[in-house]
mmCIF file of the N, C-alpha and C atoms, coordinates in Angstrom:
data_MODEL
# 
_entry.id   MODEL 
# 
loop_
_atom_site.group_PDB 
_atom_site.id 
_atom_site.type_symbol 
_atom_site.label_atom_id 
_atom_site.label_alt_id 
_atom_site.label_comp_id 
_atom_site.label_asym_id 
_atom_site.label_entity_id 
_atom_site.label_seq_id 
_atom_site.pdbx_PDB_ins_code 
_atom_site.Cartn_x 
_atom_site.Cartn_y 
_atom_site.Cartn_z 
_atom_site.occupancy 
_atom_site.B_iso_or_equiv 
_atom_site.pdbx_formal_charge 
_atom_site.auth_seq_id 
_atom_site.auth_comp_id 
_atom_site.auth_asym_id 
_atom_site.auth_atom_id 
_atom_site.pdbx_PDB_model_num 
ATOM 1   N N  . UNK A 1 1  ? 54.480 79.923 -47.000 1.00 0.00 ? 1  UNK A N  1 
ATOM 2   C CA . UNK A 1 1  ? 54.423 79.115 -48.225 1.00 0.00 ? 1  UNK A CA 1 
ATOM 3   C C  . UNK A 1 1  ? 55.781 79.171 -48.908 1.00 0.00 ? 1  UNK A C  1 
ATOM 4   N N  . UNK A 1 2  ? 56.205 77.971 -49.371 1.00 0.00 ? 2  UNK A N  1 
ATOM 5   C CA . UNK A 1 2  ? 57.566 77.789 -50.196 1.00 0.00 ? 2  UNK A CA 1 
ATOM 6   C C  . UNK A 1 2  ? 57.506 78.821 -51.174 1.00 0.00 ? 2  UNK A C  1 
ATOM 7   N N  . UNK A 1 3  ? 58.952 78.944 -52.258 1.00 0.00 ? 3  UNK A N  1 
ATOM 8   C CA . UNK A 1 3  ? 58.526 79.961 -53.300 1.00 0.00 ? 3  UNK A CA 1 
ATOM 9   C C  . UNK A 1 3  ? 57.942 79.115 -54.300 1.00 0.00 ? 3  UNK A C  1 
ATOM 10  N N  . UNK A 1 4  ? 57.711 77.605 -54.623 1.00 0.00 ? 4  UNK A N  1 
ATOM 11  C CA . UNK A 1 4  ? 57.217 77.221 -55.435 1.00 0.00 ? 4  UNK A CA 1 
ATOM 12  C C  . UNK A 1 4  ? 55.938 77.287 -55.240 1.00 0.00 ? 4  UNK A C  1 
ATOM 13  N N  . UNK A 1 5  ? 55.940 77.296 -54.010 1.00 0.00 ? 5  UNK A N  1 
ATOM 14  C CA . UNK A 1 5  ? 54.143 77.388 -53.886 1.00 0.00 ? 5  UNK A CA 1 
ATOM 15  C C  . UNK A 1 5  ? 53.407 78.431 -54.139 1.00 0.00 ? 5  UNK A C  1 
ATOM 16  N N  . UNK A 1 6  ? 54.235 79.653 -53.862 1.00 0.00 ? 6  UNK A N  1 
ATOM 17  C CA . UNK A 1 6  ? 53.593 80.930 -54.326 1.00 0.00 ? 6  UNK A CA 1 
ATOM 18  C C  . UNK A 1 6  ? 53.733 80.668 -55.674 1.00 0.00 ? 6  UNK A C  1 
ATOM 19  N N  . UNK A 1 7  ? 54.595 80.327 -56.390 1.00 0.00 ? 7  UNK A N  1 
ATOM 20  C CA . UNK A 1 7  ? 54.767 80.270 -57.964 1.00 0.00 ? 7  UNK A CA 1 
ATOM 21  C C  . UNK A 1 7  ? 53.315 79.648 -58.310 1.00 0.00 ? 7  UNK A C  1 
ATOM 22  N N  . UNK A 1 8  ? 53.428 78.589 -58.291 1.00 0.00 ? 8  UNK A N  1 
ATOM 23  C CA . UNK A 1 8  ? 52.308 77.293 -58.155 1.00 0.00 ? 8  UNK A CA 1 
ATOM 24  C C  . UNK A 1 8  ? 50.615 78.458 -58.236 1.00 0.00 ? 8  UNK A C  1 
ATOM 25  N N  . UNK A 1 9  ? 51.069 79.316 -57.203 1.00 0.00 ? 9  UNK A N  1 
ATOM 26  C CA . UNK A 1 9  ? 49.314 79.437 -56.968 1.00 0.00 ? 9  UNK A CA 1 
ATOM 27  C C  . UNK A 1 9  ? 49.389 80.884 -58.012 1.00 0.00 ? 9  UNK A C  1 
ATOM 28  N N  . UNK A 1 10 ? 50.188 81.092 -58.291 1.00 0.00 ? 10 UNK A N  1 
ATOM 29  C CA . UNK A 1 10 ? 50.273 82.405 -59.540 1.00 0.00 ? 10 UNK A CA 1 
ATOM 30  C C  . UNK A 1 10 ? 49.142 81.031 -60.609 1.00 0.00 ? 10 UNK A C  1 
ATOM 31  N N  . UNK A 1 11 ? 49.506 80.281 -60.943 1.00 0.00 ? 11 UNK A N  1 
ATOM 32  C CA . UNK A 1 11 ? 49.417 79.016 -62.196 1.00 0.00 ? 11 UNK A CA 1 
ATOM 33  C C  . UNK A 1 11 ? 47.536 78.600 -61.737 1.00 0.00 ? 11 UNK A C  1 
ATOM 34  N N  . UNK A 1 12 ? 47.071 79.249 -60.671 1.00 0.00 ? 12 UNK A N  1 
ATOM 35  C CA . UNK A 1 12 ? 45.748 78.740 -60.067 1.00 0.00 ? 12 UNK A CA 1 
ATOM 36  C C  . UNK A 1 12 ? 46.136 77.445 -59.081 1.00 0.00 ? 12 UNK A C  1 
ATOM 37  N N  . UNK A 1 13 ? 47.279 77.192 -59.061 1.00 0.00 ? 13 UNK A N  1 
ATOM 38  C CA . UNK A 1 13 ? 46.867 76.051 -57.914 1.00 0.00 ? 13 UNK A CA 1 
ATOM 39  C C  . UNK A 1 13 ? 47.174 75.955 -56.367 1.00 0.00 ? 13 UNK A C  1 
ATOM 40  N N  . UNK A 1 14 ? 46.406 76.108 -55.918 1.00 0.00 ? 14 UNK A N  1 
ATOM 41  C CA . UNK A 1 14 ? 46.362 76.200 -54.134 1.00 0.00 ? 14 UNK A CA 1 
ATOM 42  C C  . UNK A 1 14 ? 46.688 74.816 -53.626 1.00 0.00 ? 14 UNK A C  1 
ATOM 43  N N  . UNK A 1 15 ? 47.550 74.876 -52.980 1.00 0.00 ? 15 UNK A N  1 
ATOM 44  C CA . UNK A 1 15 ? 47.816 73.203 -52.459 1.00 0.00 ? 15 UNK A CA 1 
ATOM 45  C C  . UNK A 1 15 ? 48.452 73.656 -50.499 1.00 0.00 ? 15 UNK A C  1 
ATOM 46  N N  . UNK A 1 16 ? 48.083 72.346 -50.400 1.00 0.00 ? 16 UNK A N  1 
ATOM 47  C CA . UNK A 1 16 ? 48.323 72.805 -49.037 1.00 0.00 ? 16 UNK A CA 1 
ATOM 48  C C  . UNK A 1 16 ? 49.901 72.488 -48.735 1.00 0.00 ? 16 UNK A C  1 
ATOM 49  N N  . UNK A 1 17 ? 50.807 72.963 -47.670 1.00 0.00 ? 17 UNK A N  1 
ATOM 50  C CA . UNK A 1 17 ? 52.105 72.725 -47.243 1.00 0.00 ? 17 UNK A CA 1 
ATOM 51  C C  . UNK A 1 17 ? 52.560 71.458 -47.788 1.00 0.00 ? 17 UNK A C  1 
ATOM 52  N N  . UNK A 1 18 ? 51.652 70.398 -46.911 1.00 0.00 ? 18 UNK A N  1 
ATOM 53  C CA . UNK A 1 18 ? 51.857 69.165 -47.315 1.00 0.00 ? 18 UNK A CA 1 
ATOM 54  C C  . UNK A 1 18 ? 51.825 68.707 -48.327 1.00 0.00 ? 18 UNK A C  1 
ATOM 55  N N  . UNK A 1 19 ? 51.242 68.725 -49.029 1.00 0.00 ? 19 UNK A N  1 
ATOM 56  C CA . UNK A 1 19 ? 51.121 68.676 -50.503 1.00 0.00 ? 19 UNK A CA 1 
ATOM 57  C C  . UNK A 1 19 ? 51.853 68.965 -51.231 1.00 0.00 ? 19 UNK A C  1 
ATOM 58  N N  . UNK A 1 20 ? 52.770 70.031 -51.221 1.00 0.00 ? 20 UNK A N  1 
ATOM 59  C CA . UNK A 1 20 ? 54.042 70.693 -51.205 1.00 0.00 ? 20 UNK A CA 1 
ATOM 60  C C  . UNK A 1 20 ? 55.047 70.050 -50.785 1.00 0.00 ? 20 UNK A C  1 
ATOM 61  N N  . UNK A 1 21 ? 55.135 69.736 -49.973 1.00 0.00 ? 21 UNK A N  1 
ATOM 62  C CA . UNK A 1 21 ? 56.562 69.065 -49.704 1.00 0.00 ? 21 UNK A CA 1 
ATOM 63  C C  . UNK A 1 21 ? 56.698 67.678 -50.112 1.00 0.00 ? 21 UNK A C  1 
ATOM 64  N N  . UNK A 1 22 ? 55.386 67.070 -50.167 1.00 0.00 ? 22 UNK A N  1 
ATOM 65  C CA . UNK A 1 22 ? 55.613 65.588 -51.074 1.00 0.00 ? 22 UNK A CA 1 
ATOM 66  C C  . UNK A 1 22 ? 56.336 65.649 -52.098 1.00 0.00 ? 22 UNK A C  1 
ATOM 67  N N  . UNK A 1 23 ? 55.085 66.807 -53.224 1.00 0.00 ? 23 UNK A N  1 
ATOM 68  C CA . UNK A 1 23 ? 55.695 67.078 -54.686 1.00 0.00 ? 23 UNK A CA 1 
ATOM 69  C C  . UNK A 1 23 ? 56.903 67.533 -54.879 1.00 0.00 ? 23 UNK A C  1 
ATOM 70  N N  . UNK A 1 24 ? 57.201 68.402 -53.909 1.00 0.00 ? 24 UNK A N  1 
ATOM 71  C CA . UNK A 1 24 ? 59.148 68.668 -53.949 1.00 0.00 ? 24 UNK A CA 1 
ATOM 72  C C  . UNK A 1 24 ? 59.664 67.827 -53.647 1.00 0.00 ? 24 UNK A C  1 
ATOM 73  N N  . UNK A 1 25 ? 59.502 66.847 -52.855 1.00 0.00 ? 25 UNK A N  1 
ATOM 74  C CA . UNK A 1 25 ? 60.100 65.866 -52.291 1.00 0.00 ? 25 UNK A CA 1 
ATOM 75  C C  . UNK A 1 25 ? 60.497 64.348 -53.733 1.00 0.00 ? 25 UNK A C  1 
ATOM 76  N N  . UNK A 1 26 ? 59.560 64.632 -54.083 1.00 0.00 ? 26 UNK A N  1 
ATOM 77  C CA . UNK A 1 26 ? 59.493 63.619 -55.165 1.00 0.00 ? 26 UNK A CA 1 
ATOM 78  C C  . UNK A 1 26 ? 60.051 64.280 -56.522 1.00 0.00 ? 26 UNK A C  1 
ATOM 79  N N  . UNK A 1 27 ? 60.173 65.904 -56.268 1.00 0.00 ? 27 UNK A N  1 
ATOM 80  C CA . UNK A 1 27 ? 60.833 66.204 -57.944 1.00 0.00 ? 27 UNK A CA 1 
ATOM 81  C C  . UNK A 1 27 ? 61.986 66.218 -57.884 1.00 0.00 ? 27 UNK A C  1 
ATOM 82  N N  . UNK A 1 28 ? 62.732 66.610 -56.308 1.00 0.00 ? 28 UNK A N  1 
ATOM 83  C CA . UNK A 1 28 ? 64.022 66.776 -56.286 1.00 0.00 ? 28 UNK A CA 1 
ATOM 84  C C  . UNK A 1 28 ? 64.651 65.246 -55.793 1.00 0.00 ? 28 UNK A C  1 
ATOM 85  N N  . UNK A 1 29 ? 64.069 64.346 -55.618 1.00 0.00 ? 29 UNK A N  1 
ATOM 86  C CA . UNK A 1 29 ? 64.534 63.023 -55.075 1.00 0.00 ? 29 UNK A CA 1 
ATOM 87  C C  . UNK A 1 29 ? 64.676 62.130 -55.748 1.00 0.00 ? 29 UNK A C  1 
ATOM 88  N N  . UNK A 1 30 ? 63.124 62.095 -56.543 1.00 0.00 ? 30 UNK A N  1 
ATOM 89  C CA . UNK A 1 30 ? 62.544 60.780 -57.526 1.00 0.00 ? 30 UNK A CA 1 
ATOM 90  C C  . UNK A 1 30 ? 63.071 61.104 -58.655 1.00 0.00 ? 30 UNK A C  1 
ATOM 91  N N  . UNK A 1 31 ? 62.074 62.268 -59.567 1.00 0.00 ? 31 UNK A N  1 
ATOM 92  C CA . UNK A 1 31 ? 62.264 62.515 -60.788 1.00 0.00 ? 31 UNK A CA 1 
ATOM 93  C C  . UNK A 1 31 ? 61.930 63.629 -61.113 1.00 0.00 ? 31 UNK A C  1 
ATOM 94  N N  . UNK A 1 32 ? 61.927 64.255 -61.980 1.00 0.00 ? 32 UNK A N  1 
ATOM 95  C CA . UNK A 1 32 ? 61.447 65.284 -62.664 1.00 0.00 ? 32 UNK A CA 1 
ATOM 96  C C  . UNK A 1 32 ? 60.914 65.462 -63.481 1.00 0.00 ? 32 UNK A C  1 
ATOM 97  N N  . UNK A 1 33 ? 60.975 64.477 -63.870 1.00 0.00 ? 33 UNK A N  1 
ATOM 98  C CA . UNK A 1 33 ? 59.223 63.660 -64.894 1.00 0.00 ? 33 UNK A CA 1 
ATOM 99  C C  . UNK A 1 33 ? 59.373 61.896 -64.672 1.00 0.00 ? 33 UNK A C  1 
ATOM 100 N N  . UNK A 1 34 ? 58.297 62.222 -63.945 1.00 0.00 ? 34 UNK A N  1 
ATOM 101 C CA . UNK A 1 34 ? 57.802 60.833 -63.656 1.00 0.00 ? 34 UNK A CA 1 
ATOM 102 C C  . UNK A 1 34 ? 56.980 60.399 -64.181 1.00 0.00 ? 34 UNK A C  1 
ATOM 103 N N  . UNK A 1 35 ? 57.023 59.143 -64.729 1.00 0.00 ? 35 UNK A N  1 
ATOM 104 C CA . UNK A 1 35 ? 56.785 58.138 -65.884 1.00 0.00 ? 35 UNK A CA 1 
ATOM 105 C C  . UNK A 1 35 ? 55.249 58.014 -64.935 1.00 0.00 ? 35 UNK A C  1 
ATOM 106 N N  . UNK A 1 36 ? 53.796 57.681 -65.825 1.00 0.00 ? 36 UNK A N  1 
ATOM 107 C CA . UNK A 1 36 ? 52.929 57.779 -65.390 1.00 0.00 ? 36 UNK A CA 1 
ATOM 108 C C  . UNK A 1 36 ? 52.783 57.018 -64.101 1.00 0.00 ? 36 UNK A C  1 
ATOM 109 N N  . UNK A 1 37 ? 53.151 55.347 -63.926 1.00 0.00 ? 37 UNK A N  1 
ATOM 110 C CA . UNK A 1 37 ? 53.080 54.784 -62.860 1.00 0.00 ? 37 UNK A CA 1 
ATOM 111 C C  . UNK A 1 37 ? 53.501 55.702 -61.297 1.00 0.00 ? 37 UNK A C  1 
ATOM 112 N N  . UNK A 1 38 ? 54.379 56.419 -61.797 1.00 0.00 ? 38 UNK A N  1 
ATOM 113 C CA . UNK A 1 38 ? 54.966 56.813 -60.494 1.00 0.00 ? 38 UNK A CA 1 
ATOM 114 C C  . UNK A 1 38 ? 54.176 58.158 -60.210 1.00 0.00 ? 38 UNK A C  1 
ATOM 115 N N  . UNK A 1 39 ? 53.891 58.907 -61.014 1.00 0.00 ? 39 UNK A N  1 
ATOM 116 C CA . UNK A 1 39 ? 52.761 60.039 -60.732 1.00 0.00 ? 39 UNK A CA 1 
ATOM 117 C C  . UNK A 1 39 ? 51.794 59.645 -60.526 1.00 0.00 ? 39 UNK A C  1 
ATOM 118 N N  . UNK A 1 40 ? 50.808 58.240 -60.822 1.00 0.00 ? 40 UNK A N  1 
ATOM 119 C CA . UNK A 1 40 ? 50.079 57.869 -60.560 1.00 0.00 ? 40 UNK A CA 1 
ATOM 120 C C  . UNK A 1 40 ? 50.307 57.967 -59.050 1.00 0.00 ? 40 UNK A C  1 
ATOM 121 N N  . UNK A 1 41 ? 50.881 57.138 -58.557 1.00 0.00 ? 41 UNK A N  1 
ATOM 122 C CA . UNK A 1 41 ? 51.644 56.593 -56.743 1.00 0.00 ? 41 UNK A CA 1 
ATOM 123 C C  . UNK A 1 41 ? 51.734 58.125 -56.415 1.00 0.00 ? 41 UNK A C  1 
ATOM 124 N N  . UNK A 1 42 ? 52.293 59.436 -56.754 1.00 0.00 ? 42 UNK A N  1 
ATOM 125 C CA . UNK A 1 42 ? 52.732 60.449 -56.141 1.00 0.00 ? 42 UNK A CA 1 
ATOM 126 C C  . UNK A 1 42 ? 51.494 61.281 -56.198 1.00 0.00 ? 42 UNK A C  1 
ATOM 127 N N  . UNK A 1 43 ? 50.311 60.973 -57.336 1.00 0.00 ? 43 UNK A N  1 
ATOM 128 C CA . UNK A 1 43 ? 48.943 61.763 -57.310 1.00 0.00 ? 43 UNK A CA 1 
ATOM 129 C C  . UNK A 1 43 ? 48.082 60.952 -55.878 1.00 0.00 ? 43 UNK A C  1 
ATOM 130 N N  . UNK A 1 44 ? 48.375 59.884 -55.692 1.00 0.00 ? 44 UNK A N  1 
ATOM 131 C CA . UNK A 1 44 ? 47.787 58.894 -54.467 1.00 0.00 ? 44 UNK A CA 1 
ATOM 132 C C  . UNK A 1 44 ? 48.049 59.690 -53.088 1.00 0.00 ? 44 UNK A C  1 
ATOM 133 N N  . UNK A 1 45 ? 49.276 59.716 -53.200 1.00 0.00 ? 45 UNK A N  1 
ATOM 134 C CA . UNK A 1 45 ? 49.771 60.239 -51.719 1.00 0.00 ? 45 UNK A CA 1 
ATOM 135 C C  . UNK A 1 45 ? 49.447 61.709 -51.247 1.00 0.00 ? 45 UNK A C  1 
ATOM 136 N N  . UNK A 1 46 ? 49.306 62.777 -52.275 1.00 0.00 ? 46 UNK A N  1 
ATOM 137 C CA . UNK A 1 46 ? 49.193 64.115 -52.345 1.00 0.00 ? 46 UNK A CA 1 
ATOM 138 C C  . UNK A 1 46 ? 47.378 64.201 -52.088 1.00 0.00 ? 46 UNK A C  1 
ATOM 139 N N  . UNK A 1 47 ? 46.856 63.204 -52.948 1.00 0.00 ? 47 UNK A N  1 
ATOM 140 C CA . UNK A 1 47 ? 45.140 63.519 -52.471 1.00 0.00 ? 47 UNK A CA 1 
ATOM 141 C C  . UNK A 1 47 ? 45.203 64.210 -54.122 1.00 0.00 ? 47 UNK A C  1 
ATOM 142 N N  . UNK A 1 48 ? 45.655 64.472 -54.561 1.00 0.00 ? 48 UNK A N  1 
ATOM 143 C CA . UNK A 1 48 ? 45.299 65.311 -56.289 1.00 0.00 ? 48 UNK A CA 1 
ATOM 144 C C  . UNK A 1 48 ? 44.766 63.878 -57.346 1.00 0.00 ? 48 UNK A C  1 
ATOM 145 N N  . UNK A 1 49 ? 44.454 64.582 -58.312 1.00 0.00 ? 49 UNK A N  1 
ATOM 146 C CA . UNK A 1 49 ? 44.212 63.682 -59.364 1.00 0.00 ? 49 UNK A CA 1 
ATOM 147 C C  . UNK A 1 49 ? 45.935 63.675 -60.273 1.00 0.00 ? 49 UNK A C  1 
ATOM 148 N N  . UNK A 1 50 ? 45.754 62.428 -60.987 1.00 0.00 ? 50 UNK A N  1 
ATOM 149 C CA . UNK A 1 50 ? 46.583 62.571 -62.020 1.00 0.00 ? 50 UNK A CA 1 
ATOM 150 C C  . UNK A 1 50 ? 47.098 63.710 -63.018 1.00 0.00 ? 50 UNK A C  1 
ATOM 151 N N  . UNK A 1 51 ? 45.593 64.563 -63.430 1.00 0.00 ? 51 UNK A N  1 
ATOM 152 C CA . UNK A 1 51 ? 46.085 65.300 -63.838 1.00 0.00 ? 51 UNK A CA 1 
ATOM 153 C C  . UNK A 1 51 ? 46.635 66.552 -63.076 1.00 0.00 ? 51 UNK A C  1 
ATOM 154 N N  . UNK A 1 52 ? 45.975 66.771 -62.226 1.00 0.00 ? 52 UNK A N  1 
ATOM 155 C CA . UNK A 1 52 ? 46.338 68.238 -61.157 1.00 0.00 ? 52 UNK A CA 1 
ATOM 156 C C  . UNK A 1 52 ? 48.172 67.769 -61.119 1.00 0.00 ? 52 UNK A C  1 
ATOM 157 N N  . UNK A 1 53 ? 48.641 66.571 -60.847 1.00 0.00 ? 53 UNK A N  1 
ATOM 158 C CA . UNK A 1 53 ? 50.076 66.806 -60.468 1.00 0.00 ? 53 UNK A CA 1 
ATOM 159 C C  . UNK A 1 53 ? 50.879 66.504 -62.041 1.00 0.00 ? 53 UNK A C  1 
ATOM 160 N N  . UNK A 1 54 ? 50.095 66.108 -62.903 1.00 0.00 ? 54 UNK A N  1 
ATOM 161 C CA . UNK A 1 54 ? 51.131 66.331 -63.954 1.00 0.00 ? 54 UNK A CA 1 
ATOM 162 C C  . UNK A 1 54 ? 51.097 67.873 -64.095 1.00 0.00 ? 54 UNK A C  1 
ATOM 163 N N  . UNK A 1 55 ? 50.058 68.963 -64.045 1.00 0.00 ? 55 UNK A N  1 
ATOM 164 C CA . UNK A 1 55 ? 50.288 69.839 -63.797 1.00 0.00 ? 55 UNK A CA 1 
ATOM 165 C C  . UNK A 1 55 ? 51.641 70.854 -63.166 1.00 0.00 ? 55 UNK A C  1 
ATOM 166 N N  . UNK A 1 56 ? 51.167 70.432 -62.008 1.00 0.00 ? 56 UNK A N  1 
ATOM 167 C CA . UNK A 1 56 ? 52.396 71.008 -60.642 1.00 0.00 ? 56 UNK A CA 1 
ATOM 168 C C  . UNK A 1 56 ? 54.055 70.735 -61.611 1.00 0.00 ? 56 UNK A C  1 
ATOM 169 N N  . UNK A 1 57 ? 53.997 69.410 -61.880 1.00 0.00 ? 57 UNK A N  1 
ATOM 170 C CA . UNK A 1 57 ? 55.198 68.738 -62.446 1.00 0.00 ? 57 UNK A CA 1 
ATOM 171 C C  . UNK A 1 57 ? 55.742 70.098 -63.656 1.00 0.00 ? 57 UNK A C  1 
ATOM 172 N N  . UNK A 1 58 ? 54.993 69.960 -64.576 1.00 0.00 ? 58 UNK A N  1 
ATOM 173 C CA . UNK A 1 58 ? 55.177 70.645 -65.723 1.00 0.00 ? 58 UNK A CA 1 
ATOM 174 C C  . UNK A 1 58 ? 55.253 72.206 -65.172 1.00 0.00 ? 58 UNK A C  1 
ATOM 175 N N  . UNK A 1 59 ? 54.368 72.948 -64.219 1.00 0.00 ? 59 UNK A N  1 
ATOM 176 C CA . UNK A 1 59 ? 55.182 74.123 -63.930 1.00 0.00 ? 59 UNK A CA 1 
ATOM 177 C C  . UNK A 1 59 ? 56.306 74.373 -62.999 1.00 0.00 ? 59 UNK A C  1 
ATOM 178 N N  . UNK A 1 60 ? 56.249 72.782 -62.298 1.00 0.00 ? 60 UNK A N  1 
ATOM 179 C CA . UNK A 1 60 ? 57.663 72.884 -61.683 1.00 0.00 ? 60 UNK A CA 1 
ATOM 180 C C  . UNK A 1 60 ? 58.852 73.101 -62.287 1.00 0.00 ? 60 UNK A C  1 
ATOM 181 N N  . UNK A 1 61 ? 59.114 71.941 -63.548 1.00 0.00 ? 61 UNK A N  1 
ATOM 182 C CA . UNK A 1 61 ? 59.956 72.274 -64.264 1.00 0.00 ? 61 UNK A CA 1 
ATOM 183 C C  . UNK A 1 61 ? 59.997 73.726 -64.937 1.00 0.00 ? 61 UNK A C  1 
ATOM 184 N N  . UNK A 1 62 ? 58.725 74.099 -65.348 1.00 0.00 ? 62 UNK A N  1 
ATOM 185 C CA . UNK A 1 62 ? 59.150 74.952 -65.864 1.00 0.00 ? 62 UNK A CA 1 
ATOM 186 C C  . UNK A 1 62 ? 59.915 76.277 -65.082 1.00 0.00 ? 62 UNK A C  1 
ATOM 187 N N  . UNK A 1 63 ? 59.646 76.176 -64.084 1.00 0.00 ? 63 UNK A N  1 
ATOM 188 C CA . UNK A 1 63 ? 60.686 77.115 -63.064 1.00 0.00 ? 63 UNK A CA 1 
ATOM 189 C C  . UNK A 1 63 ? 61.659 76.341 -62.430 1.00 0.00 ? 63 UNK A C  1 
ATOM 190 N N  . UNK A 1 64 ? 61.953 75.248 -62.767 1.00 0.00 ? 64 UNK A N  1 
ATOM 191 C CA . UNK A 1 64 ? 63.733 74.725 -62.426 1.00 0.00 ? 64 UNK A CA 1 
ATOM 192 C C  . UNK A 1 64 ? 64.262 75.352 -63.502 1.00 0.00 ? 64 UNK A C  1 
ATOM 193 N N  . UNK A 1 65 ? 64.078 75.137 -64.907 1.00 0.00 ? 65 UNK A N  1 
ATOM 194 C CA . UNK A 1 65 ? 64.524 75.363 -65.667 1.00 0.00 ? 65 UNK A CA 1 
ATOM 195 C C  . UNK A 1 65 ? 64.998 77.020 -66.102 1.00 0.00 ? 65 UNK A C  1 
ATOM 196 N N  . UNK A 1 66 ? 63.999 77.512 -65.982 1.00 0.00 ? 66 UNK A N  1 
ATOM 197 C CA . UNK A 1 66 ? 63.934 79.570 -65.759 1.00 0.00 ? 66 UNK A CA 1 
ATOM 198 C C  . UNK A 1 66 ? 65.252 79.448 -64.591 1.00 0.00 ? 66 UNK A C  1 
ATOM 199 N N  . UNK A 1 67 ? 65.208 79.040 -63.463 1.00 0.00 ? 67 UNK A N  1 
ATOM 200 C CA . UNK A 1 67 ? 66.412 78.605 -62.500 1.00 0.00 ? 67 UNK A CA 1 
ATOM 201 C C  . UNK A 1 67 ? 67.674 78.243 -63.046 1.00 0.00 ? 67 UNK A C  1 
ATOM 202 N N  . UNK A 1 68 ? 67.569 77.353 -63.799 1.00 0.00 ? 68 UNK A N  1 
ATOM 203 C CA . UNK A 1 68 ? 68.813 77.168 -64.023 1.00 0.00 ? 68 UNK A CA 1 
ATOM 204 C C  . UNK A 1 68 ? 69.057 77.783 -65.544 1.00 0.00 ? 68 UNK A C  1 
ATOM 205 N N  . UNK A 1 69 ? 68.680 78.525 -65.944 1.00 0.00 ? 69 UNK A N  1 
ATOM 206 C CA . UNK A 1 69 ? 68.901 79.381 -67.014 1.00 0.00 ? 69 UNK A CA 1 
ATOM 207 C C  . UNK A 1 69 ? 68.756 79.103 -68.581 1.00 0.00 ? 69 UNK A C  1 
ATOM 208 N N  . UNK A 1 70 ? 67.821 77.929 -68.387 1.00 0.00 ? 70 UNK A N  1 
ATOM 209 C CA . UNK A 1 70 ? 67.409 77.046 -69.902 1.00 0.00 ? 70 UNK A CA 1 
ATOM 210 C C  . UNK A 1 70 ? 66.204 77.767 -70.050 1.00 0.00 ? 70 UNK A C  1 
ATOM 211 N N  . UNK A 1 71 ? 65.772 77.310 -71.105 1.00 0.00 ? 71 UNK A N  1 
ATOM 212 C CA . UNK A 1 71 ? 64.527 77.649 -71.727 1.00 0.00 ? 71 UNK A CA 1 
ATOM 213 C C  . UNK A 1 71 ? 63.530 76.915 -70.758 1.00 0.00 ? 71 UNK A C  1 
ATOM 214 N N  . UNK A 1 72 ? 62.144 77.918 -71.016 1.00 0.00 ? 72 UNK A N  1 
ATOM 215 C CA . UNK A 1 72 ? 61.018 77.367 -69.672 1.00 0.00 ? 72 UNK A CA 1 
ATOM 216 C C  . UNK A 1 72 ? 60.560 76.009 -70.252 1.00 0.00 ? 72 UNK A C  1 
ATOM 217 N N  . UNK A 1 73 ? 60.084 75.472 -71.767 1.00 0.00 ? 73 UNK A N  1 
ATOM 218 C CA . UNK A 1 73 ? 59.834 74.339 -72.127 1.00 0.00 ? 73 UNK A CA 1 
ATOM 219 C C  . UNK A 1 73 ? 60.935 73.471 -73.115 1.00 0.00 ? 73 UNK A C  1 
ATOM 220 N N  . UNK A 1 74 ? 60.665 72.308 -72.187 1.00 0.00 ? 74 UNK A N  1 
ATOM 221 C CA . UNK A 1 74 ? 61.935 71.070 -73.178 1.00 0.00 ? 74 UNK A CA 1 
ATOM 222 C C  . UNK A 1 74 ? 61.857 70.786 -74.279 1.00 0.00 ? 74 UNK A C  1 
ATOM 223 N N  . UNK A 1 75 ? 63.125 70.638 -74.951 1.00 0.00 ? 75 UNK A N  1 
ATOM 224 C CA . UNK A 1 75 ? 62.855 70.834 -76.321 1.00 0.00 ? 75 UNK A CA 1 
ATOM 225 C C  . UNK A 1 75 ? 62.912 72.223 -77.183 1.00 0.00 ? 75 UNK A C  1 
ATOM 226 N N  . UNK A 1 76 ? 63.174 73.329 -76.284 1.00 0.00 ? 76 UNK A N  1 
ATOM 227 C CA . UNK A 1 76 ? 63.033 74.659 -76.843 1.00 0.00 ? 76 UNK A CA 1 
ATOM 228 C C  . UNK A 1 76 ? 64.499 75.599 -77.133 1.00 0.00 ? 76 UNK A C  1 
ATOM 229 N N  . UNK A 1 77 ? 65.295 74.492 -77.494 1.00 0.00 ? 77 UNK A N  1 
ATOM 230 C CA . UNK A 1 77 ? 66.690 75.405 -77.255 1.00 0.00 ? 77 UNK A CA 1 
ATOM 231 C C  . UNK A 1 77 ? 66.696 75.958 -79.003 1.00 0.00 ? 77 UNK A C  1 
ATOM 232 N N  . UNK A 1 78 ? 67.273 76.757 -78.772 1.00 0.00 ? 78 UNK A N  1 
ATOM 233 C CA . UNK A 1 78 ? 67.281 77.432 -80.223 1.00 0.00 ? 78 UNK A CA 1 
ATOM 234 C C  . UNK A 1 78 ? 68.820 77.568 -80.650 1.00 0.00 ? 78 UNK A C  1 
ATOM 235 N N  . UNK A 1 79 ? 69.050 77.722 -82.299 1.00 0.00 ? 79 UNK A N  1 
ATOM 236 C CA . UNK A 1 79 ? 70.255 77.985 -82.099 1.00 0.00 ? 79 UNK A CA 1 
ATOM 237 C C  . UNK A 1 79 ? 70.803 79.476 -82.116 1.00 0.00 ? 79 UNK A C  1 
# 
């Protein structure tokens, strides 16, 4: 399993490989918040609901972000 995926299933969510590599595929390619139409299309292809991958999305970022050394939620910079 990727390390997001172990991350991921810390959060409760079990997804399979494939499933996995779509959603990476689409955070590091497409977007990193994708505007509902397109999560709609990326919840289609994965087999999840809408909400399960706005999910994934939102703890994805939140560990790009821990990654790249920002705050875990947007909007949270302090001075």
């Amino acid at each position: 399993m990727s390390a997001s995926g172990d991350a991921m299933a810390m959060f409760g969510m079990h997804l399979a490989e494939d499933q996995i590599k779509v959603l990476e595929e689409n955070f590091t390619k497409v977007s990193k918040h994708p505007d509902d139409a397109t999560l709609m299309l990326i919840a289609a292809e994965c087999g999840l609901s809408e909400e399960e991958t706005a999910k994934w999305f939102r703890m994805r970022n939140a560990l790009w972000r821990k990654a790249e050394g920002l705050p875990a939620e947007l909007g949270s910079v302090k001075d």
